[in-house]
N, C-alpha and C positions, 0 to 999 in steps of 0.2 A: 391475474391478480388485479384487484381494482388500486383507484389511485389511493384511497383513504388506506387501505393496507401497507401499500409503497408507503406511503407517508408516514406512517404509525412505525414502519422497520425504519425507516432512515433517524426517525428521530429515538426510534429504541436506540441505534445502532452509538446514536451521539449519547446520549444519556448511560448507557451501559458498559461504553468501550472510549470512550470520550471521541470519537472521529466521527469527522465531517462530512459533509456531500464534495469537494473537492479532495478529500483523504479517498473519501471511496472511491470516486472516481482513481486514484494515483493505484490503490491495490488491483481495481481491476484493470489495469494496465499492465499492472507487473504481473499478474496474475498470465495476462491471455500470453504477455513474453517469453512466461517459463516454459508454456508449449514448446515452443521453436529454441529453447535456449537457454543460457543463463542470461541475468541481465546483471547489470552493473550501473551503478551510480551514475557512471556519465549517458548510458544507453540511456535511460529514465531520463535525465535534466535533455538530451538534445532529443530526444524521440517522443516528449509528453508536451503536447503544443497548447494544452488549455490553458496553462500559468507560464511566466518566466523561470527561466532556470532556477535564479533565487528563490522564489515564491515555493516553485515544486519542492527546493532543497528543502525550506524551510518545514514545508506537509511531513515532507521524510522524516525528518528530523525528528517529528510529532511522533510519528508513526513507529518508530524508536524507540524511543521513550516509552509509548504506551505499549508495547513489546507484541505489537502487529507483526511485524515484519522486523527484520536483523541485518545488520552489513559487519561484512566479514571480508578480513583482506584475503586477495590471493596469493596462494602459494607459489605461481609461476610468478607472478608482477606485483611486487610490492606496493605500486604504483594502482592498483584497479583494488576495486571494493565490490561483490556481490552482494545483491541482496536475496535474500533467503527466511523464508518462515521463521518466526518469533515465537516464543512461548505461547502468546494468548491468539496464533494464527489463528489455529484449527477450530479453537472457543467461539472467535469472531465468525469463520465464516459458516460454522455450523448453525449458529445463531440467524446469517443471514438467510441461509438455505431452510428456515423451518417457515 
């Protein structure tokens, strides 16, 4: 893919879904996680090294909201939160993948 195409989805990606090139980067992280796992709120703030824990929280947060991605507590630990596909996931990355 050339760069003017990257360029043109990243900035679809913002104008369409409201996230950013720091958001994208945060889904495909959780994204390459759920291979190997689940992940969880604190997995993501100690294991995403691009922003500070705060900063990354705050992406999530976005990412929330815009209903990317969902956190759901668990059933064994009240205490730990997963994160898990959002309503507008599948919309989002279908979008990315065309």
């Amino acid at each position: 893919m050339k760069a003017d195409k990257i360029l043109a989805k990243i900035k679809g990606a913002n104008d369409k879904f409201g996230v950013d090139p720091t958001s994208l980067l945060i889904v495909d992280y959780v994204v390459e996680n759920w291979k190997s796992g689940e992940v969880t709120i604190m997995n993501l703030l100690e294991g995403f090294w691009r922003t500070s824990p705060a900063t990354t929280h705050t992406y999530l947060k976005k990412l929330i909201a815009k209903k990317i991605l969902v956190s759901k507590q668990s059933k064994e630990d009240a205490r730990r939160k997963h994160i898990e596909k959002g309503a507008k996931f599948d919309d989002f990355i279908a979008y990315m993948e065309e």
